[in-house]
N, C-alpha and C positions, 0 to 999 in steps of 0.2 A: 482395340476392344479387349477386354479382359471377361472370362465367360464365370459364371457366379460360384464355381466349384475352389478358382486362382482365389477369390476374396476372402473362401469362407477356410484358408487353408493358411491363411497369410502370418498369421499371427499364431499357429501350432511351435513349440519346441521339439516333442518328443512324438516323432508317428510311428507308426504302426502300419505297415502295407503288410494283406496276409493273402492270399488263392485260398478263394471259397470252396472250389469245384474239387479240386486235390489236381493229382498229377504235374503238366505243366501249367498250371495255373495263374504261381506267383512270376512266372517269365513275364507274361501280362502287367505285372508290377515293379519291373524293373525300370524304365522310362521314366517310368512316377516316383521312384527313388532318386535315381539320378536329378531330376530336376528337384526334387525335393533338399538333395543335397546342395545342391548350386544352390540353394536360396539359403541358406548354412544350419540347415534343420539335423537334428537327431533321429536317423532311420533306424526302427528294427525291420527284421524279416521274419514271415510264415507261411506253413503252408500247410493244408488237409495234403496230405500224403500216403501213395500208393505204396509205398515203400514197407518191408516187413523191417521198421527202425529197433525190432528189437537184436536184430540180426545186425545190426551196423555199431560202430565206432562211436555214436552219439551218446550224450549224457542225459539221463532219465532228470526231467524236472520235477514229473509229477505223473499221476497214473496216466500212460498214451500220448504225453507231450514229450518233446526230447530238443534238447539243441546242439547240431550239428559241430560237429567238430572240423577243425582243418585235416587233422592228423589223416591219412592211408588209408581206404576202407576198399575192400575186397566186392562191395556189391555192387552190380552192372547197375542196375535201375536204381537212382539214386539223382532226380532232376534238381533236388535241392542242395546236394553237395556240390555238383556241376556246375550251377547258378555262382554259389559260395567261392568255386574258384576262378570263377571268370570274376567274379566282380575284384578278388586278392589281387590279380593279374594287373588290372586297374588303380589298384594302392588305396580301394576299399576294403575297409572293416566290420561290416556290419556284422549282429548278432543274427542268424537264421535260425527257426527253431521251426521243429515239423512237427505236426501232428497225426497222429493214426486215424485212418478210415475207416477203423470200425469203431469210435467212440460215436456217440450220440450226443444230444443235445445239453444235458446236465454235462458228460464229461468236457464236452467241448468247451462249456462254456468255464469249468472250474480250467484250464489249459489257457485259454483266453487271460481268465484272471489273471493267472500267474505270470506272464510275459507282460500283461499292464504292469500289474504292480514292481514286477523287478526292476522296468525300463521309467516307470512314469510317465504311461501313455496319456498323452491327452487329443489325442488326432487319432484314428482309426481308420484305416480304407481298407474295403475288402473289394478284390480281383477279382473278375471272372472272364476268361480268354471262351471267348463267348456269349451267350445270351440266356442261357437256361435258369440263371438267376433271376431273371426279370418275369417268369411264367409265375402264374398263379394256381396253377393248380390245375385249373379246370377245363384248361384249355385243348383242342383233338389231341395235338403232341407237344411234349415237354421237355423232351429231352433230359440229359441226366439231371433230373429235378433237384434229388433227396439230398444230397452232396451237397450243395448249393443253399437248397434249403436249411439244414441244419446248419450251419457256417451261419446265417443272414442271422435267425433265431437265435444261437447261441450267442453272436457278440452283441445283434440289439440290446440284449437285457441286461448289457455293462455299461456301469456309468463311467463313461468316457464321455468329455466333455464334445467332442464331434466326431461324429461317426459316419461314413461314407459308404457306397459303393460305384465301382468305374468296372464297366463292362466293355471289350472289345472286340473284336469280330463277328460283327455281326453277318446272320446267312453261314457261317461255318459248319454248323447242326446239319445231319440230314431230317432230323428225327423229331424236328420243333417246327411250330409253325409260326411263320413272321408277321403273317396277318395278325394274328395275335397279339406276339411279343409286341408290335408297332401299336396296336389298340392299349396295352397296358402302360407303353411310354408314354400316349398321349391321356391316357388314369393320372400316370405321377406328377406329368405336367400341369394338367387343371389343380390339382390340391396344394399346389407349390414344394413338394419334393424333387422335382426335374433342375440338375443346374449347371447345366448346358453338353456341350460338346466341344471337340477339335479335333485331327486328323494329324495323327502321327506319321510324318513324313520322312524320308532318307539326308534332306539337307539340314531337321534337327540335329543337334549333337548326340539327344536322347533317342533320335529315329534311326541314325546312325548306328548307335551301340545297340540298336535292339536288334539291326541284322547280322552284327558281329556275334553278339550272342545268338542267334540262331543257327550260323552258321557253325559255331561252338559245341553248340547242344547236337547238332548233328552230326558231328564227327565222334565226340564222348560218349553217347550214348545212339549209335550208329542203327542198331540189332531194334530201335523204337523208335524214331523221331517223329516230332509231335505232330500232327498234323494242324491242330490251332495254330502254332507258331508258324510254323511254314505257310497255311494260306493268309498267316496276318503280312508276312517277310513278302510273300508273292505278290496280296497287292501294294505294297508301299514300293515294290519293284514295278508296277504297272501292268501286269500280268492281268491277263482276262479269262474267263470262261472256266472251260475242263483243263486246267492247269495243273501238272503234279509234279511240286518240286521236288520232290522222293514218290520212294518204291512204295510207301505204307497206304497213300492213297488213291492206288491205282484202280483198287476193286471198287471202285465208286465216280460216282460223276462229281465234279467239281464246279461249283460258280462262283470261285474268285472275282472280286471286285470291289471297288473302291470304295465302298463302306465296310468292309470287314477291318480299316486303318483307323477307322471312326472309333475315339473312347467318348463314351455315353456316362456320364456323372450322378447321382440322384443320389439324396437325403436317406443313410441306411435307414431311419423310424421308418421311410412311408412305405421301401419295397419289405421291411418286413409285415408291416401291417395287411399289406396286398396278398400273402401267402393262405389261403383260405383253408389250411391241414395245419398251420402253425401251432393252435391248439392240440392237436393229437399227436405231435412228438415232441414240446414243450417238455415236459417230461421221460424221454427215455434215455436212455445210457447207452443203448448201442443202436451200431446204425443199422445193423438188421431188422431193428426193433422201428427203427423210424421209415423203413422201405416198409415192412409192415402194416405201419397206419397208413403210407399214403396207398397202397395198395386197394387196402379199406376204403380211405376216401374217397379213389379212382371208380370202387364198382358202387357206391353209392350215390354218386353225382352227376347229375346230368350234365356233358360237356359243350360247348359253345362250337359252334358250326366249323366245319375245316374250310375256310374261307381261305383264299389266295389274292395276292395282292395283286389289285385291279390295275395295273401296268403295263401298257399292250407296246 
């Protein structure tokens, strides 16, 4: 069985995998490349990044957009250089290009343009090593919304002939609610945005190399390691419960578990349409400015009950 996300990807030449959310985000998108490549497609790479790129070795595209370089760079937090040389290491090439977290929804999207049109994107998939993409706004918790949001809004409104997003670990969030996120999956479903799912596993080739690169990212960038990655690596290792594969999330309770290995597929038109603030930072330039409106939007709307998933 082939799930409808494999069909509607089958015939792209040139894609685009970017991390919506920034940080380690596009890690989330590496699986998707590599099999991408095996089926002998054209990948670029991106990413909203936490990184201050003006401080790094990278080469300025365009205002807040930059594309990574191979060459030496001096700065510790730098998950997309990291990514760039694990995948070298491999005897890939791809182009990586980061972008700044504090553009907003105009600049993101004029950064967007410009890595289409350099590459000749006609495939788009945006990443999120988590769920917080999938809220709409209105929901008790959200999790890092705005990030996410902007990323969705910005590249909808590029005409790229298919445009995606693939979300993975789900339940990583302390700070979302699932009752929720699960009600809005079963929204994209009814409308025909939903297209489908599967479980990244360790006996894939592509499941494989995502614990190698976790365990990669762990050692490079030691002083931070992601905590997404690690509990997506914990459960593809079958690890349950209060699990902590590092020191970083220790201060917190853990529910690892075998859905956090689940990538979740959907029509990027429908989960941006579902963003019910899309209109009030459609227009800004920075993301202070789009924390802002949702800010706005959060104390003007009444929110949907903090219901807990009925699972005894």
């Amino acid at each position: 069985m082939e799930i409808p996300f494999a069909k509607a990807v089958a015939a792209s030449r040139n894609a685009l995998i970017a991390g919506a959310g920034g940080g380690f985000d596009i890690a989330s998108g590496i699986p998707l490349y590599l099999w991408l490549r095996g089926l002998g497609k054209a990948v670029t790479l991106a990413n909203l990044s936490f990184t201050d790129l003006w401080a790094t070795d990278s080469e300025r595209i365009c205002p807040g957009a930059y594309r990574v370089l191979e060459t030496p760079c001096e700065v510790d937090y730098f998950p997309e250089k990291r990514i760039l040389e694990w995948l070298r290491l491999r005897s890939e090439t791809p182009a990586m290009y980061a972008f700044s977290n504090e553009m907003g929804v105009v600049l993101l999207r004029r950064a967007y343009a410009e890595v289409i049109e350099r590459h000749a994107i006609d495939t788009l998939i945006l990443v999120d090593g988590g769920t917080d993409s999938l809220m709409s706004g209105d929901e008790s918790e959200v999790g890092s919304i705005v990030e996410d949001a902007c990323s969705i809004v910005a590249a909808s409104g590029l005409p790229v002939e298919n445009s995606f997003l693939a979300a993975i670990g789900f339940g990583v969030e302390h700070n979302l609610n699932h009752h929720s996120c699960l009600e809005n999956m079963a929204a994209l479903t009814r409308e025909g945005y939903y297209l489908g799912a599967f479980s990244l596993t360790d006996d894939m080739p592509e499941g494989a190399a995502y614990l190698e690169l976790a365990d990669y990212l762990n050692q490079s960038i030691s002083f931070h390691p992601s905590i997404v990655v690690n509990s997506i690596a914990s459960a593809m290792r079958g690890q349950f419960g209060d699990y902590h594969a590092t020191w970083r999330s220790r201060s917190s309770d853990q529910f690892v578990n075998p859905m956090m290995s689940l990538y979740w597929f959907f029509k990027l038109k429908g989960v941006a349409g579902k963003i019910r603030f899309a209109s009030s930072i459609e227009k800004t330039e920075t993301m202070r400015d789009a924390s802002q409106e949702f800010m706005k939007y959060r104390a003007t709307t009444k929110r949907r009950a903090a219901l807990m998933i009925p699972l005894g």
